[in-house]
Every structure is written in C-alpha cells, then in structure tokens.
PyMOL Python script that loads the backbone (N, CA, C, O; Angstrom):
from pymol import cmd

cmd.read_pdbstr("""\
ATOM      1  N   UNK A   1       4.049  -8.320 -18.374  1.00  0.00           N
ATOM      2  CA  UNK A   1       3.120  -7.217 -18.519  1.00  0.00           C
ATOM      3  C   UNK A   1       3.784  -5.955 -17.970  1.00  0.00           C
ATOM      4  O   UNK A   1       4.344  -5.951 -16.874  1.00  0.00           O
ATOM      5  N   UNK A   2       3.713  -4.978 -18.696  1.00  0.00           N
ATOM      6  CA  UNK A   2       4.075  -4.080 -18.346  1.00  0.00           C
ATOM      7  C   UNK A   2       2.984  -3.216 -17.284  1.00  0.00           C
ATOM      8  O   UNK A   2       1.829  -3.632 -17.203  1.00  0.00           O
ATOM      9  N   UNK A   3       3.419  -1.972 -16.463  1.00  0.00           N
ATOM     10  CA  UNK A   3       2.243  -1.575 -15.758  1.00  0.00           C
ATOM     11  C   UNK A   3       2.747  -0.009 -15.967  1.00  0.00           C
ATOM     12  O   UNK A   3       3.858   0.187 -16.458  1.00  0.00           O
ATOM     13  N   UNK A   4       2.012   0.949 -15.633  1.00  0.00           N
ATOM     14  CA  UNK A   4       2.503   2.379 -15.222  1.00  0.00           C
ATOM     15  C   UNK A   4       1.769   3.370 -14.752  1.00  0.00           C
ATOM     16  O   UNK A   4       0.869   4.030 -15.272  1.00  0.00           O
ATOM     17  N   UNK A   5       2.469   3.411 -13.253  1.00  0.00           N
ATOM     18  CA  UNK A   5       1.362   3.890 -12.090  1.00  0.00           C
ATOM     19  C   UNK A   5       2.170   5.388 -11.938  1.00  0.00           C
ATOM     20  O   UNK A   5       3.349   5.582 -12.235  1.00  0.00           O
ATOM     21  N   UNK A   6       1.346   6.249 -11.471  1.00  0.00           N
ATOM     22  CA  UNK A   6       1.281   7.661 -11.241  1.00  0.00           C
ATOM     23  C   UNK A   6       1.550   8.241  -9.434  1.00  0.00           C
ATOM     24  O   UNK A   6       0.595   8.628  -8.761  1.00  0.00           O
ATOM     25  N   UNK A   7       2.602   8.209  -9.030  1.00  0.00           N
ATOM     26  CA  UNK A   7       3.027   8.136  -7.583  1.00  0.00           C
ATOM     27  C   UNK A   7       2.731  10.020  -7.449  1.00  0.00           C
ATOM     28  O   UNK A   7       2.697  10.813  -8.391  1.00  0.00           O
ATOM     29  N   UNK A   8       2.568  10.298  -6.093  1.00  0.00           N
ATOM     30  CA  UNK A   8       2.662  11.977  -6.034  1.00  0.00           C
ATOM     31  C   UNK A   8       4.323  11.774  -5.790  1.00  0.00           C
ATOM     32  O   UNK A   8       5.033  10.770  -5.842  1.00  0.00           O
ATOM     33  N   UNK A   9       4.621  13.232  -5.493  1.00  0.00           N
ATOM     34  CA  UNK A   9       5.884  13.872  -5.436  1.00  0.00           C
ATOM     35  C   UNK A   9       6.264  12.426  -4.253  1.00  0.00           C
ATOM     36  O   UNK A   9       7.042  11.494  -4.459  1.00  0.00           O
ATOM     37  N   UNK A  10       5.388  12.692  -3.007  1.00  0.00           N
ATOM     38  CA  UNK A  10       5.923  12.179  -1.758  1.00  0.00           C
ATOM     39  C   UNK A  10       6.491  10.997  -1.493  1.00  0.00           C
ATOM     40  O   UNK A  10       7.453  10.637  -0.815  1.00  0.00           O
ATOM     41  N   UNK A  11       5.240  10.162  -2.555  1.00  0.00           N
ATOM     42  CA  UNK A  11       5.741   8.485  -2.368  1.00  0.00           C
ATOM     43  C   UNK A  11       6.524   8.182  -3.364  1.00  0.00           C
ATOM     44  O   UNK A  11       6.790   7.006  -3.615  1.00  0.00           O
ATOM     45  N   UNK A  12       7.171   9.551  -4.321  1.00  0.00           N
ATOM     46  CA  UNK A  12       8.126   8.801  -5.239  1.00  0.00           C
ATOM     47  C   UNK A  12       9.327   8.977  -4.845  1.00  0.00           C
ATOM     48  O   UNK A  12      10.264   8.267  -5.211  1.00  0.00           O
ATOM     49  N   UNK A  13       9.432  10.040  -3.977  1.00  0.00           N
ATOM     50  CA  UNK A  13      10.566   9.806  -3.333  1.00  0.00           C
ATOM     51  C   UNK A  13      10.685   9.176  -1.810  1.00  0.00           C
ATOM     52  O   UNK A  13      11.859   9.148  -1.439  1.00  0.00           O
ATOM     53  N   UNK A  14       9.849   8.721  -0.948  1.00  0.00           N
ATOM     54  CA  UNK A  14       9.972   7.637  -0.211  1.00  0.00           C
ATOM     55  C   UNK A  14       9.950   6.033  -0.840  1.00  0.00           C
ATOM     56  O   UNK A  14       9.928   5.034  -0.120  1.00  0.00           O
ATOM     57  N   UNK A  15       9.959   6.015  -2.131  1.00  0.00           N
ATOM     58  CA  UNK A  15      10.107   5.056  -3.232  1.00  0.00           C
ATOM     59  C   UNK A  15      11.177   4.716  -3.016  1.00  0.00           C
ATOM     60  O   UNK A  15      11.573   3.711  -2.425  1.00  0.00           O
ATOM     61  N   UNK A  16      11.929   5.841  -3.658  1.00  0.00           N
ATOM     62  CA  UNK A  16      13.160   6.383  -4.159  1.00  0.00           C
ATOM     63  C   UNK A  16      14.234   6.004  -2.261  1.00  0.00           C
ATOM     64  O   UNK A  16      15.211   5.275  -2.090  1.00  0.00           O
ATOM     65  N   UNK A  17      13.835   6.450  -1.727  1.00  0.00           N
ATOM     66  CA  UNK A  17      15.281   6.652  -0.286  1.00  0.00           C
ATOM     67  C   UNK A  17      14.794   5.109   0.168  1.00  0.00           C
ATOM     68  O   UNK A  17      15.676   4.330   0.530  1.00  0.00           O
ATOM     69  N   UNK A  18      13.394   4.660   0.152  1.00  0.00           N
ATOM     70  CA  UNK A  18      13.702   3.156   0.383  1.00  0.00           C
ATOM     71  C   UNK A  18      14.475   1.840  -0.388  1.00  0.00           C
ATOM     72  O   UNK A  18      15.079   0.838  -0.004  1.00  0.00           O
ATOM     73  N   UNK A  19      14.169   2.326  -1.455  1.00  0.00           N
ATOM     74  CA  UNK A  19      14.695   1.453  -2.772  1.00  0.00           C
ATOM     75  C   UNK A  19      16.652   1.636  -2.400  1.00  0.00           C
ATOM     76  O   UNK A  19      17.420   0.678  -2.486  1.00  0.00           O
ATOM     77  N   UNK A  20      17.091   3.063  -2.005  1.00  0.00           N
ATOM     78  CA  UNK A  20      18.208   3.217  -2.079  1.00  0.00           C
ATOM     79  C   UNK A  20      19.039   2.388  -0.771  1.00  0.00           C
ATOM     80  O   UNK A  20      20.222   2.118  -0.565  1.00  0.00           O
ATOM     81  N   UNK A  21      17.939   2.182  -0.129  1.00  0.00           N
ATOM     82  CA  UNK A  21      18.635   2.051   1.209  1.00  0.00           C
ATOM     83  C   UNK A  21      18.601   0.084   1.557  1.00  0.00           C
ATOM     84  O   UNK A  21      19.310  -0.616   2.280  1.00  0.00           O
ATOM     85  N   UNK A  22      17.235  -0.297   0.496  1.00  0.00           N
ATOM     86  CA  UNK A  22      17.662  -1.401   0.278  1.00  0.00           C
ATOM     87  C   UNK A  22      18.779  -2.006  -0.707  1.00  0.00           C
ATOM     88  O   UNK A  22      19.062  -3.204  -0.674  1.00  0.00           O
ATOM     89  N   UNK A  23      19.415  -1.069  -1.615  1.00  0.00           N
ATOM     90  CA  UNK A  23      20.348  -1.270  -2.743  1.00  0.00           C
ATOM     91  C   UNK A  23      19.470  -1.902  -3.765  1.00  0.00           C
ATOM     92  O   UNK A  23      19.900  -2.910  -4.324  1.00  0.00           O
ATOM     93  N   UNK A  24      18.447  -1.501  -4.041  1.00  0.00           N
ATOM     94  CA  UNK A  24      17.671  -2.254  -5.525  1.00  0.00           C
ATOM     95  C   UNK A  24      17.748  -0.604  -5.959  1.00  0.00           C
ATOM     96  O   UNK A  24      18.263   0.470  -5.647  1.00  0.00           O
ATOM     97  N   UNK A  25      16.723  -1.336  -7.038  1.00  0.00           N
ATOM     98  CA  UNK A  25      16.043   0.175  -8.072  1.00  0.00           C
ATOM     99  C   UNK A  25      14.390   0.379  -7.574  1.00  0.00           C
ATOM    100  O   UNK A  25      13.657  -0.488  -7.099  1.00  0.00           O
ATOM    101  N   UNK A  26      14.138   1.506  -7.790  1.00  0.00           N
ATOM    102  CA  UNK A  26      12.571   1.782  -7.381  1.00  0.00           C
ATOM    103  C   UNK A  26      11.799   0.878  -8.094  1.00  0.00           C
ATOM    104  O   UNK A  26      11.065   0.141  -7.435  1.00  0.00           O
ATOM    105  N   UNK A  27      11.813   0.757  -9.555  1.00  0.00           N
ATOM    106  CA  UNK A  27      11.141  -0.201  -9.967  1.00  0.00           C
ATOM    107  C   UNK A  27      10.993  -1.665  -9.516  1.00  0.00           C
ATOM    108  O   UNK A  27       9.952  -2.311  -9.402  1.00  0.00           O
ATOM    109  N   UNK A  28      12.655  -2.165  -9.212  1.00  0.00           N
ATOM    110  CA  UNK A  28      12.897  -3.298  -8.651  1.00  0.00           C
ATOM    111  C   UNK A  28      11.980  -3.416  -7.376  1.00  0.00           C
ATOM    112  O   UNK A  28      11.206  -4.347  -7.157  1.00  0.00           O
ATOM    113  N   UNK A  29      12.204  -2.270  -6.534  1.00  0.00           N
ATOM    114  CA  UNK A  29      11.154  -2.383  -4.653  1.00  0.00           C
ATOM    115  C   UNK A  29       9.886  -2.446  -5.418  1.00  0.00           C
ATOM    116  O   UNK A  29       9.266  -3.489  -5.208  1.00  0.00           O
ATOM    117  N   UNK A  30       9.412  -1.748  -6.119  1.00  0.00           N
ATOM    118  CA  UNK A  30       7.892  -1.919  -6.713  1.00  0.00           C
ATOM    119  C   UNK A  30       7.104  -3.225  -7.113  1.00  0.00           C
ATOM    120  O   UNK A  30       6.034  -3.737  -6.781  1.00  0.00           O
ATOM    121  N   UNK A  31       8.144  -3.527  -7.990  1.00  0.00           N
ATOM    122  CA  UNK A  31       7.694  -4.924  -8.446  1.00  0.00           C
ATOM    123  C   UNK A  31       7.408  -5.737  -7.134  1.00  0.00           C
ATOM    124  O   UNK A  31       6.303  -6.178  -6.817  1.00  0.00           O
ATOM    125  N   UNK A  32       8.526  -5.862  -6.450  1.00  0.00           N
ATOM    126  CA  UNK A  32       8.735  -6.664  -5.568  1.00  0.00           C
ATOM    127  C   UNK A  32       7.501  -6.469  -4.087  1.00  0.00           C
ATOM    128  O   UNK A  32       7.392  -7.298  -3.184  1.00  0.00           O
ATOM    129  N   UNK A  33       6.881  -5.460  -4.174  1.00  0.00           N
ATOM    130  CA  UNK A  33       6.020  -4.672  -3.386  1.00  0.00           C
ATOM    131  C   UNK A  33       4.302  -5.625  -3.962  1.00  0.00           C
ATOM    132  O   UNK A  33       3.279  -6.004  -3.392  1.00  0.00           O
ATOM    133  N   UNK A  34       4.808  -5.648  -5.258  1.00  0.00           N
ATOM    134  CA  UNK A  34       3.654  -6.077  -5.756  1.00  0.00           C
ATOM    135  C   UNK A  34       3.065  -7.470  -6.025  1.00  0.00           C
ATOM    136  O   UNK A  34       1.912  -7.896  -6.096  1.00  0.00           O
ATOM    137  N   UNK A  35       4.153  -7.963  -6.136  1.00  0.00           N
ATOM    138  CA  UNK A  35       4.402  -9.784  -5.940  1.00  0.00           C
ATOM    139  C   UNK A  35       4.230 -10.104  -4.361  1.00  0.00           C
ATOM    140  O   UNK A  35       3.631 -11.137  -4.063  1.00  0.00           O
ATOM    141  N   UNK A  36       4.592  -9.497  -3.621  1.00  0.00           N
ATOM    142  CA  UNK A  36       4.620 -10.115  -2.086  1.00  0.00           C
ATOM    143  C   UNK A  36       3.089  -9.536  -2.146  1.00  0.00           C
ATOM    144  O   UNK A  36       2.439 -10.500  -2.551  1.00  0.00           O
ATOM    145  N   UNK A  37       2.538  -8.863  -2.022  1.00  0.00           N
ATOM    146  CA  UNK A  37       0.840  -8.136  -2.305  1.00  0.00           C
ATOM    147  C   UNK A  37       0.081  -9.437  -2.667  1.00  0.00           C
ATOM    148  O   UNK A  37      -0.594 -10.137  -1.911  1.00  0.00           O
ATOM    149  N   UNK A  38       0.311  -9.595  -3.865  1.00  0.00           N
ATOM    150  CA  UNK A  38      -0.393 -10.454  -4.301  1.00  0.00           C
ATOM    151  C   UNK A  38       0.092 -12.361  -3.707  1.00  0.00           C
ATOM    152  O   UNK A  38      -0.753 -13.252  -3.616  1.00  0.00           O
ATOM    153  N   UNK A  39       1.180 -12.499  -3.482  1.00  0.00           N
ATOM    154  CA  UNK A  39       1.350 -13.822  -2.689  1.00  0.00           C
ATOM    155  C   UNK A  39       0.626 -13.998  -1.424  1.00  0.00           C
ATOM    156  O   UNK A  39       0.289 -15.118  -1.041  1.00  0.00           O
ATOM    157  N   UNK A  40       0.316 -12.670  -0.604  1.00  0.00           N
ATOM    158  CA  UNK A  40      -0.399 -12.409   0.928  1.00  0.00           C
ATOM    159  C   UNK A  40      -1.551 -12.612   0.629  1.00  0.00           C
ATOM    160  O   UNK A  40      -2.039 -13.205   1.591  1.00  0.00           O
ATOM    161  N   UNK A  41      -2.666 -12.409  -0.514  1.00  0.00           N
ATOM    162  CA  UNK A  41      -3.971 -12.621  -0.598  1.00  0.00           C
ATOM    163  C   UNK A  41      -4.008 -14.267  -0.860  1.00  0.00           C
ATOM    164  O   UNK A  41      -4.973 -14.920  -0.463  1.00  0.00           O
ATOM    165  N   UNK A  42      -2.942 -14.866  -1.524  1.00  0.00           N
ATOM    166  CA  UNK A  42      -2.831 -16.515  -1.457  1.00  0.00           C
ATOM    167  C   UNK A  42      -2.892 -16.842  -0.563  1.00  0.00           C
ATOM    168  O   UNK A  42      -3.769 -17.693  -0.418  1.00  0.00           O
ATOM    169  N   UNK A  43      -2.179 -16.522   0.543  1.00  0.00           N
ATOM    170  CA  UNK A  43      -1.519 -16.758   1.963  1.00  0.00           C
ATOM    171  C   UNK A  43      -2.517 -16.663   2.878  1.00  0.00           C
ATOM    172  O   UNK A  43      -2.668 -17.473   3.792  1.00  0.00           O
ATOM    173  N   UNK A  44      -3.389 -15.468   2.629  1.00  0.00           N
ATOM    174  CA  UNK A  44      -4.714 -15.648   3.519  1.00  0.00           C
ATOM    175  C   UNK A  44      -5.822 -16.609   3.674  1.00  0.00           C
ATOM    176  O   UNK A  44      -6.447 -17.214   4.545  1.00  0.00           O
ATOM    177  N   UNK A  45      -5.717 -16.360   1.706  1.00  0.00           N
ATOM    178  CA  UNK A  45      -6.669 -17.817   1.621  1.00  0.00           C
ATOM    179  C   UNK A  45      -6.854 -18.981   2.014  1.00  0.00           C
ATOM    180  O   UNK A  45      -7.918 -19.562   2.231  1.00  0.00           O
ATOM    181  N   UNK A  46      -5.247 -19.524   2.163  1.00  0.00           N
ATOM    182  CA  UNK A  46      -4.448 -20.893   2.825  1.00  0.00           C
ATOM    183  C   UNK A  46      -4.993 -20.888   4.044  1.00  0.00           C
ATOM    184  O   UNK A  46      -5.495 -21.862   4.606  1.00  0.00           O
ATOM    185  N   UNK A  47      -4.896 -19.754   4.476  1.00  0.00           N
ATOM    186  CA  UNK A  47      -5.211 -19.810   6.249  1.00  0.00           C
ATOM    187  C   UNK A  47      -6.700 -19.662   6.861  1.00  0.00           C
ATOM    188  O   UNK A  47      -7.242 -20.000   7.913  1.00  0.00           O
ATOM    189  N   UNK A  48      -7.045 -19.072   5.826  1.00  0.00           N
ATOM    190  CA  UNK A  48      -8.397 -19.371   6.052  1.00  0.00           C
ATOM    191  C   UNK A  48      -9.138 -20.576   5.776  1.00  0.00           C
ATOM    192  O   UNK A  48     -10.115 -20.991   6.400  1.00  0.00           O
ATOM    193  N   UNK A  49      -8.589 -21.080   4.802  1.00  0.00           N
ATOM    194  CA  UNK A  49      -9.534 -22.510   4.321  1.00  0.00           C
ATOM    195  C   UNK A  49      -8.581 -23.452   5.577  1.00  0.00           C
ATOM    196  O   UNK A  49      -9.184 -24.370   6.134  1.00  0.00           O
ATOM    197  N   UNK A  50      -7.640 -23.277   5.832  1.00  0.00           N
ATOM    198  CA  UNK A  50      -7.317 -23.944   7.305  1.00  0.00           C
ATOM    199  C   UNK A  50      -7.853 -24.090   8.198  1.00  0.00           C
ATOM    200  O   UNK A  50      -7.961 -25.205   8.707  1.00  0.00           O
ATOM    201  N   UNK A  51      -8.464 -22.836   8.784  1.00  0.00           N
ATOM    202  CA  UNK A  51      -8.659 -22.858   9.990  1.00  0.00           C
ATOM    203  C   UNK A  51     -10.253 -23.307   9.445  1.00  0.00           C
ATOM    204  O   UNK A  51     -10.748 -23.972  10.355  1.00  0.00           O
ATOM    205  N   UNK A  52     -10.960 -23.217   8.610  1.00  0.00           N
ATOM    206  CA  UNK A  52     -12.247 -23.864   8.626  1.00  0.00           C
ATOM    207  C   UNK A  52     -12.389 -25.318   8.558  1.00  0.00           C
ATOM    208  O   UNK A  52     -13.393 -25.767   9.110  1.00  0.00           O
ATOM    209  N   UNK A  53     -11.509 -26.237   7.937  1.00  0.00           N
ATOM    210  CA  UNK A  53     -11.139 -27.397   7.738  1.00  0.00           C
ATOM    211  C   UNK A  53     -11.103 -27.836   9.284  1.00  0.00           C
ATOM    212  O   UNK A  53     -11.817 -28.659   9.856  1.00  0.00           O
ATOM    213  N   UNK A  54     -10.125 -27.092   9.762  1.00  0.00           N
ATOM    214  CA  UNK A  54      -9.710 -27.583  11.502  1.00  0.00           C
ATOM    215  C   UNK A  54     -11.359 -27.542  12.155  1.00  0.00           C
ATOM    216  O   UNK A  54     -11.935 -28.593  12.436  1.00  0.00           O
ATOM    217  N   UNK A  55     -12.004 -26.194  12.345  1.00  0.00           N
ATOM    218  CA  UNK A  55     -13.050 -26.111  12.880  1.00  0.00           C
ATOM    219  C   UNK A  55     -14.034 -27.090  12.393  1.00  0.00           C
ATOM    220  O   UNK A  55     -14.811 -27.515  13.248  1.00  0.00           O
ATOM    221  N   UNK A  56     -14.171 -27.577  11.076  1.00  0.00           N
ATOM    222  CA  UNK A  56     -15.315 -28.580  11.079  1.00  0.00           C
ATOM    223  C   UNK A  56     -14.797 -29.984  10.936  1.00  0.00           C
ATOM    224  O   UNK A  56     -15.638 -30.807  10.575  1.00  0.00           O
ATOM    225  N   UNK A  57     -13.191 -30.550  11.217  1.00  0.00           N
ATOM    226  CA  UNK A  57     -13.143 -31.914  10.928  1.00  0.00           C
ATOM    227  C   UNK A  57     -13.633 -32.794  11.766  1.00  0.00           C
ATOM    228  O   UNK A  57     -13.640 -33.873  11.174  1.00  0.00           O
ATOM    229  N   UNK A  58     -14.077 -32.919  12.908  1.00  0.00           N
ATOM    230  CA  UNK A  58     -15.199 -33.367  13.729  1.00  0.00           C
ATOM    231  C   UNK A  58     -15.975 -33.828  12.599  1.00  0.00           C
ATOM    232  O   UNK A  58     -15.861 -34.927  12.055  1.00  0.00           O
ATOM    233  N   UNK A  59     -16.871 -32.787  12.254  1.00  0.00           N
ATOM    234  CA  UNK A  59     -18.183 -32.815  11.268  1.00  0.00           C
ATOM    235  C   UNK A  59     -17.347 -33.932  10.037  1.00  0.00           C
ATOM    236  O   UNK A  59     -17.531 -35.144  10.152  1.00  0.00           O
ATOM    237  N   UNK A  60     -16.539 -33.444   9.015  1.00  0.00           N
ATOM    238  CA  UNK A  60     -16.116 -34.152   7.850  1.00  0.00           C
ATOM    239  C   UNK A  60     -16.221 -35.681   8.207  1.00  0.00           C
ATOM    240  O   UNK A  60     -17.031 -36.480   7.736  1.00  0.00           O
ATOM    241  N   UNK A  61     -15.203 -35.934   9.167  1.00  0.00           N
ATOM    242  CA  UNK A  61     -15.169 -37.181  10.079  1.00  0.00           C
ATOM    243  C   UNK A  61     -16.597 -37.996  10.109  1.00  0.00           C
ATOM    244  O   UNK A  61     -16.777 -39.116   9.632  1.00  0.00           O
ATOM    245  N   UNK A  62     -17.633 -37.127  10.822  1.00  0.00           N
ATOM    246  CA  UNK A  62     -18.334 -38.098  11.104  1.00  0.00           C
ATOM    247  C   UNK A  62     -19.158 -38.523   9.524  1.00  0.00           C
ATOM    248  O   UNK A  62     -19.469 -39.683   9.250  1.00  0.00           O
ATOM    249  N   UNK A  63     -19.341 -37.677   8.870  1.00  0.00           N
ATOM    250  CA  UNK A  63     -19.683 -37.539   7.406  1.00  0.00           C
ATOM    251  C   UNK A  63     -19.120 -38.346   6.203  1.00  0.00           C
ATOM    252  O   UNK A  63     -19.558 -38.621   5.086  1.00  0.00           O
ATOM    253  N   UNK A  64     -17.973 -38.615   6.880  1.00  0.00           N
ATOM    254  CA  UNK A  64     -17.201 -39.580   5.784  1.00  0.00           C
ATOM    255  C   UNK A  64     -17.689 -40.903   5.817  1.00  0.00           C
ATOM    256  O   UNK A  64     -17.218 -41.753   5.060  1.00  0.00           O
TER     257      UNK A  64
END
""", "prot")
cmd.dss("prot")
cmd.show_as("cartoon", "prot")
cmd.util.cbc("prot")
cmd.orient("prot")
C-alpha cells in the first residue's frame, strides 16, 4: 500500500538529518517509524492480556 503524508517544513527536515544520520532514506526511517508503531500496539496488548492472566490465575485455577 502505498501512503502519502503531508510533513511541515520542520519535521521534514528533522526527517531528513535523522534519516541521514542513520544512513537510510527518509522514506526508509518512515516506513520503519511506522511498522515499529504499529508492532508496539501488539506489544501492549501481549502485556496487557499478561498481566491480567497473572492477576486472575488463582481464580482460572480454581475454575478449572
């Protein structure tokens, strides 16, 4: 899928001197900005359905 977002002056060139300084392309940091984005809302989820699992396996336990 293609996407095409509208940056001001400022963040296209703090785009731009980060992208350079990691040696990618702006698009490349972008993408990559946007995949780790969206892997962290997975990642939360994980941890949240964790820590509720932990807090009620007492309960599951006796329920089973």
């Amino acid at each position: 899928m293609k996407l095409s977002i509208e940056l001001s002056p400022a963040d296209t060139e703090r785009l731009a001197k980060e992208a350079g300084r990691l040696g990618v392309t702006p698009e490349r940091l972008a993408h990559a900005a946007v995949s780790d984005l969206l892997a962290r809302e997975h990642e939360d989820f994980a941890v949240a359905a964790q820590r509720v699992l932990e807090k009620n396996r007492k309960l599951y336990r006796r329920l089973a």
